[in-house]
N, C-alpha and C positions, 0 to 999 in steps of 0.2 A: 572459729573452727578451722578456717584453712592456714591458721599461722602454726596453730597446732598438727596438721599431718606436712607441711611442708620441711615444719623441724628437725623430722623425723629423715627426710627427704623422697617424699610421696605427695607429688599434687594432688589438688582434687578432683583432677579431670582425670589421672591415673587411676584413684582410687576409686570411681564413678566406674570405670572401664573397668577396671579389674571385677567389681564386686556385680555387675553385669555381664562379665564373662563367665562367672561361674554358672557351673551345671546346675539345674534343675530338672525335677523330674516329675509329671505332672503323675496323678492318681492313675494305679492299677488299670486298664482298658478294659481284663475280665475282674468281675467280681470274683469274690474270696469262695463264693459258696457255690460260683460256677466251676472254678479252678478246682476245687473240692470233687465234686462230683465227676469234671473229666476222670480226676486222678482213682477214685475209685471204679470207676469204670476201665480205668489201665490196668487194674492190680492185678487182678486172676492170669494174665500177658505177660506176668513178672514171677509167676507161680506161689503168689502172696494170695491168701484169703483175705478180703476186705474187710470179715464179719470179725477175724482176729486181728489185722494187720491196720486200718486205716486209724482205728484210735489215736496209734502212738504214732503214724505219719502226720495226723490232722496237730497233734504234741508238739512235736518238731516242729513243723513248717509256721506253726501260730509262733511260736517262740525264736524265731529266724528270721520269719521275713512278711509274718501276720497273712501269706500269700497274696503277697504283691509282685508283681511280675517286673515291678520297675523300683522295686525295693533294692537300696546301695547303689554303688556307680560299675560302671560295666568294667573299670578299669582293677576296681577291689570285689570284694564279695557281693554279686549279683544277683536278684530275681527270686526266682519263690525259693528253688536251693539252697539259696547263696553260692553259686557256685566262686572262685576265686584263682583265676581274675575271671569274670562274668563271661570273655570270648570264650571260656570254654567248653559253652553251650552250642558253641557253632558247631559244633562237631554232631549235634541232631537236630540242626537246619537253619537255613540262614535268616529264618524271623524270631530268632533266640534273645530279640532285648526285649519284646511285648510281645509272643506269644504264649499262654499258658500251657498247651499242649507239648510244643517243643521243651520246656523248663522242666515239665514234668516228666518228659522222657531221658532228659540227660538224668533229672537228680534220682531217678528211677536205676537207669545205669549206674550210675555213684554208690546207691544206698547198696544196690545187688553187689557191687562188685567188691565192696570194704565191707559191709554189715552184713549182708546175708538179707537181711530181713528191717523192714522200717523198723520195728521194736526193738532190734538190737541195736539200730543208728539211734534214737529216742535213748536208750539205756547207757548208750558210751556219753551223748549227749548231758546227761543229766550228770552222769560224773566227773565231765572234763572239761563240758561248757562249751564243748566242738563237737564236728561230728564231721 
Protein backbone atom coordinates (compact mmCIF):
# COMPACT_ATOMS: atom_id res chain seq x y z
CA UNK A 1 0.00 0.00 0.00
CA UNK A 2 2.50 2.61 0.56
CA UNK A 3 4.53 2.05 -2.79
CA UNK A 4 1.01 2.62 -4.21
CA UNK A 5 0.24 6.27 -2.69
CA UNK A 6 3.91 7.29 -2.96
CA UNK A 7 3.67 6.69 -6.80
CA UNK A 8 1.25 9.03 -6.94
CA UNK A 9 3.47 11.33 -4.79
CA UNK A 10 1.64 11.19 -1.25
CA UNK A 11 3.26 9.51 1.63
CA UNK A 12 1.50 7.73 4.02
CA UNK A 13 2.12 9.85 6.78
CA UNK A 14 0.66 12.83 4.36
CA UNK A 15 -2.16 10.98 3.59
CA UNK A 16 -2.81 9.79 7.45
CA UNK A 17 -2.60 13.70 8.08
CA UNK A 18 -4.57 14.82 5.55
CA UNK A 19 -7.52 12.32 6.03
CA UNK A 20 -7.35 13.34 9.94
CA UNK A 21 -7.52 16.85 9.12
CA UNK A 22 -10.71 16.67 7.55
CA UNK A 23 -13.83 18.01 9.17
CA UNK A 24 -16.24 16.10 11.03
CA UNK A 25 -19.31 16.85 12.44
CA UNK A 26 -20.57 15.01 15.18
CA UNK A 27 -24.77 14.52 15.64
CA UNK A 28 -27.28 17.47 15.82
CA UNK A 29 -26.81 18.73 19.91
CA UNK A 30 -30.80 19.54 19.69
CA UNK A 31 -33.02 16.85 18.49
CA UNK A 32 -35.05 17.20 15.23
CA UNK A 33 -38.40 17.31 17.17
CA UNK A 34 -37.09 19.79 19.50
CA UNK A 35 -35.85 22.08 16.71
CA UNK A 36 -39.43 21.46 15.40
CA UNK A 37 -41.29 22.60 18.15
CA UNK A 38 -38.85 25.85 18.84
CA UNK A 39 -39.72 26.68 15.19
CA UNK A 40 -43.35 26.39 15.60
CA UNK A 41 -43.47 28.18 18.46
CA UNK A 42 -41.44 31.13 16.39
CA UNK A 43 -44.04 31.10 13.61
CA UNK A 44 -47.01 33.37 14.74
CA UNK A 45 -43.37 36.15 15.32
CA UNK A 46 -43.20 35.71 11.55
CA UNK A 47 -46.96 36.49 10.94
CA UNK A 48 -47.18 32.69 9.74
CA UNK A 49 -49.93 30.48 11.10
CA UNK A 50 -48.40 27.20 12.18
CA UNK A 51 -51.74 25.16 11.80
CA UNK A 52 -51.16 26.29 7.87
CA UNK A 53 -47.54 27.10 7.61
CA UNK A 54 -45.40 24.42 9.63
CA UNK A 55 -46.44 21.35 7.30
CA UNK A 56 -44.46 22.66 4.42
CA UNK A 57 -41.67 24.13 6.74
CA UNK A 58 -41.46 20.64 8.64
CA UNK A 59 -41.15 19.61 4.10
CA UNK A 60 -38.44 21.67 3.45
CA UNK A 61 -36.20 21.53 6.33
CA UNK A 62 -36.60 17.19 6.49
CA UNK A 63 -35.56 17.35 2.78
CA UNK A 64 -32.42 19.94 3.38
CA UNK A 65 -30.97 19.37 6.34
CA UNK A 66 -33.38 16.48 8.12
CA UNK A 67 -32.95 19.46 11.04
CA UNK A 68 -29.73 19.08 11.94
CA UNK A 69 -28.07 21.93 13.16
CA UNK A 70 -24.55 20.79 12.19
CA UNK A 71 -25.83 19.41 8.86
CA UNK A 72 -23.09 20.49 5.77
CA UNK A 73 -19.77 22.41 6.47
CA UNK A 74 -20.01 26.02 7.79
CA UNK A 75 -17.95 27.00 4.84
CA UNK A 76 -20.91 25.50 2.08
CA UNK A 77 -24.53 25.06 2.87
CA UNK A 78 -25.04 24.94 6.71
CA UNK A 79 -27.41 23.92 9.60
CA UNK A 80 -31.00 23.28 9.63
CA UNK A 81 -31.55 26.15 6.64
CA UNK A 82 -28.71 25.36 4.89
CA UNK A 83 -27.97 28.50 4.87
CA UNK A 84 -24.69 29.13 2.11
CA UNK A 85 -21.88 29.74 3.25
CA UNK A 86 -23.31 28.66 6.84
CA UNK A 87 -21.48 32.28 8.53
CA UNK A 88 -24.40 33.65 7.30
CA UNK A 89 -26.20 32.93 10.30
CA UNK A 90 -23.92 35.00 12.35
CA UNK A 91 -25.77 37.69 11.52
CA UNK A 92 -28.75 36.18 14.37
CA UNK A 93 -26.08 35.49 16.84
CA UNK A 94 -22.84 34.26 17.42
CA UNK A 95 -23.86 30.36 18.46
CA UNK A 96 -25.11 29.92 14.79
CA UNK A 97 -22.92 26.58 14.15
CA UNK A 98 -25.12 24.45 16.99
CA UNK A 99 -27.65 26.44 18.01
CA UNK A 100 -31.22 25.57 16.75
CA UNK A 101 -32.95 28.60 17.90
CA UNK A 102 -30.35 31.06 16.15
CA UNK A 103 -30.67 28.79 12.63
CA UNK A 104 -34.30 29.03 12.88
CA UNK A 105 -34.30 32.73 13.12
CA UNK A 106 -32.04 33.41 10.27
CA UNK A 107 -33.77 30.71 7.92
CA UNK A 108 -37.01 32.34 9.23
CA UNK A 109 -35.59 35.73 7.93
CA UNK A 110 -34.54 33.87 4.53
CA UNK A 111 -37.91 32.30 4.06
CA UNK A 112 -39.82 35.93 4.86
CA UNK A 113 -37.68 37.90 2.97
CA UNK A 114 -37.49 35.72 -0.70
CA UNK A 115 -40.89 33.53 -0.02
CA UNK A 116 -43.07 35.30 1.78
CA UNK A 117 -44.37 32.31 3.51
CA UNK A 118 -42.49 28.55 4.38
CA UNK A 119 -45.18 27.02 1.70
CA UNK A 120 -44.03 29.20 -0.91
CA UNK A 121 -40.25 28.36 -0.08
CA UNK A 122 -41.43 24.29 0.03
CA UNK A 123 -43.23 25.15 -3.58
CA UNK A 124 -40.26 26.95 -5.34
CA UNK A 125 -38.30 24.05 -3.56
CA UNK A 126 -40.00 21.34 -5.10
CA UNK A 127 -39.81 22.82 -8.58
CA UNK A 128 -36.16 23.92 -8.63
CA UNK A 129 -34.61 21.78 -6.00
CA UNK A 130 -33.49 25.19 -4.22
CA UNK A 131 -34.99 27.34 -2.13
Amino acid sequence: MRKRFTAIGISLSALTALLLSTPSYAASPTPAAESQRIAKAMMPSYGWSPSSQFGCLVSLWNRVSRWSTTAGTPSGPYGIPRANPGKLMASAGPNWKTNARTQIKWGFGYIKKHYSTPCAAWSHYQSSGRY
